[in-house]
Structures are given as C-alpha cells and as structure tokens.
LUMSE-411147 format. One record per residue (C-alpha): residue number from 1; residue in three letters; x, y, z. Coordinates in steps of 0.5 Angstrom, whole numbers, plus 500, padded with zeros to 3 digits. Example, Ala and Ser with C-alpha at 12.3 -4.5 7.8 and 13.67 -1.06 7.14 Angstrom:
<site 1 'ALA' <525 491 516>>
<site 2 'SER' <527 498 514>>
This chain:
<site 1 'UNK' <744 660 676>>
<site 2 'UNK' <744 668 674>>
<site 3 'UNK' <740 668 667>>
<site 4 'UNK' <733 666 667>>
<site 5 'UNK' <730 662 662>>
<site 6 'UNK' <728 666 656>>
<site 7 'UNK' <721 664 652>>
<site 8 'UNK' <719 666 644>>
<site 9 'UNK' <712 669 644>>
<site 10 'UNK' <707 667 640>>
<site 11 'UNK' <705 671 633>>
<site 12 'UNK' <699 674 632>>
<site 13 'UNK' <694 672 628>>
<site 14 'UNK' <693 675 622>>
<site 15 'UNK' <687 679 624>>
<site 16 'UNK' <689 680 630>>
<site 17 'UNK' <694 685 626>>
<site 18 'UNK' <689 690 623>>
<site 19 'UNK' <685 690 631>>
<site 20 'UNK' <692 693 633>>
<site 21 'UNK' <694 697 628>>
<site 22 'UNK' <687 701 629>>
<site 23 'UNK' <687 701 636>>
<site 24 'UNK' <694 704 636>>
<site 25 'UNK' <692 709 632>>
<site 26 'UNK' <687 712 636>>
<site 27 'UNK' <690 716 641>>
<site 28 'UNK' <692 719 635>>
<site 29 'UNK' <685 720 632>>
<site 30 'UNK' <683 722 639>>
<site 31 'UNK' <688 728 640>>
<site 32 'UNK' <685 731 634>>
<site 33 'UNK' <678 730 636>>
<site 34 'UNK' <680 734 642>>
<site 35 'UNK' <684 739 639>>
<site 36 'UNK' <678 741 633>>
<site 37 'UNK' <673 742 640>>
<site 38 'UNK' <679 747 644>>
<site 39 'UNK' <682 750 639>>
<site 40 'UNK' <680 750 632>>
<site 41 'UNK' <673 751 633>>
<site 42 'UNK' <673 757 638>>
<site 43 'UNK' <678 761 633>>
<site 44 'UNK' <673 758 627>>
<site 45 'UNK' <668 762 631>>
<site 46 'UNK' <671 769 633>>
<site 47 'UNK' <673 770 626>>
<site 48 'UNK' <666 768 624>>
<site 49 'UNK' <664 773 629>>
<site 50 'UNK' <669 779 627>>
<site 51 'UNK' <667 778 619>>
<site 52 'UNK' <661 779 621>>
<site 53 'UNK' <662 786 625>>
<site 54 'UNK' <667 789 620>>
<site 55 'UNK' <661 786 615>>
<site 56 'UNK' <656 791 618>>
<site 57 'UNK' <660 797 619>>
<site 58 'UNK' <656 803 618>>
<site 59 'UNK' <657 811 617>>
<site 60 'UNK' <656 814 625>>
<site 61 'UNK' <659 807 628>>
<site 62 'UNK' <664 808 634>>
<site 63 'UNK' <669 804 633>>
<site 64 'UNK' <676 801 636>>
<site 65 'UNK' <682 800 632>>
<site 66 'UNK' <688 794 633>>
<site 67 'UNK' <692 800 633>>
<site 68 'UNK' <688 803 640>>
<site 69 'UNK' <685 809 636>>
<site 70 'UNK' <678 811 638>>
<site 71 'UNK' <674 814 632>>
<site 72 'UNK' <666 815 628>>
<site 73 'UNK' <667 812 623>>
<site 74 'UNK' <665 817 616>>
<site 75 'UNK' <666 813 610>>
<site 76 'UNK' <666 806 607>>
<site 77 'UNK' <669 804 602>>
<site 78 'UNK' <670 797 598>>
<site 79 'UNK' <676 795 603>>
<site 80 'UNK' <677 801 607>>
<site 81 'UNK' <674 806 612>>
<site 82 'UNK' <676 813 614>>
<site 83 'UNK' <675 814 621>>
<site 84 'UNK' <674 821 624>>
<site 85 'UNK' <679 821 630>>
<site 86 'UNK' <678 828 632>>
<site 87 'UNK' <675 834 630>>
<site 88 'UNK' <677 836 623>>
<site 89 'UNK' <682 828 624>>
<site 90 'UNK' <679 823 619>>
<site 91 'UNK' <684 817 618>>
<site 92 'UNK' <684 812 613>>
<site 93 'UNK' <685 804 615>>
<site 94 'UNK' <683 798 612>>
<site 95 'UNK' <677 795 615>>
<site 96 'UNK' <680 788 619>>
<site 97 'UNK' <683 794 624>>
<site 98 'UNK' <677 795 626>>
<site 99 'UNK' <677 791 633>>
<site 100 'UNK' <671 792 636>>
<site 101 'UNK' <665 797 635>>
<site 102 'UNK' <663 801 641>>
<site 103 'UNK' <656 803 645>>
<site 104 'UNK' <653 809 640>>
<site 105 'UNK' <655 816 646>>
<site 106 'UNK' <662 812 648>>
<site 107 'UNK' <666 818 644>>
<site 108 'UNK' <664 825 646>>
C-alpha cells in the first residue's frame, strides 16, 4: 500500500562500459583545456616576455625595480647589474628585479 514495486536495471553491455568511462572522464579533460587557455598559457607568455626584457637590458636603460626603486642602469654582469639610483648612488640587485624598463628621459 505504502511501498512501490522496485524493479532490478539492466547491465550494460560490455562496450557500452568504455563509451561511459570516456564520457565521464571528459569534464575532467575539459576543465584542463580551459584552465591551460585562461591561466597557463597567459602566465607562459608574461615570463616569456619578462625574460626577454631582462634579456636586453643594456648600459643607459631606465629601469623600475620589484623594490620600487628608479634608476640608470651602469653595468652588467652575468646575473647581476648595478644601477645608478641617485647621483654618485650606484646599487647592486640581480636582474629578475627589474620589472620594467622605463621611456629613455623618465629620470632627470
């Protein structure tokens, strides 16, 4: 009166097993589809063009550091440059902390 009948389902053939492991398996692979164009690929890119700045760096660039120093950079070396911050002020950083290089003219 109050229970409903139950009834047993079918089995699934056996190569209906691999259609719906691979269907459930593609949200998964979705995901990561979407996640490489919105976020792997952008950050790829920025440290591809940061390496390429650092790169170029030459004697007389003007040049912002991660620090928030401003300065003329004066020489180079393997891993590191000195940079001029004020007159007679030359400082010593490695180049990753250079963060962006600045119009020629920026610092008087």
């Amino acid at each position: 009166m109050f229970i409903s009948n139950a009834y047993a389902q079918a089995a699934p053939a056996a190569g209906g097993d691999l259609t719906s492991s691979l269907t459930s398996m593609l949200p998964l692979v979705l995901m990561f589809v979407v996640l490489y164009f919105i976020m792997i690929r952008p950050q790829m890119k920025k440290q591809k063009e940061h390496r390429a700045m650092i790169d170029a760096l030459a004697k007389g660039d003007e040049v912002a550091t991660a620090g928030g120093m401003l300065g003329r950079v004066t020489a180079l070396g393997e891993g590191t440059l000195t940079v001029q911050v004020a007159p007679g002020v030359e400082v010593q950083m490695q180049r990753s902390a250079v963060v962006q290089v600045l119009p020629k003219g920026t610092l008087k």
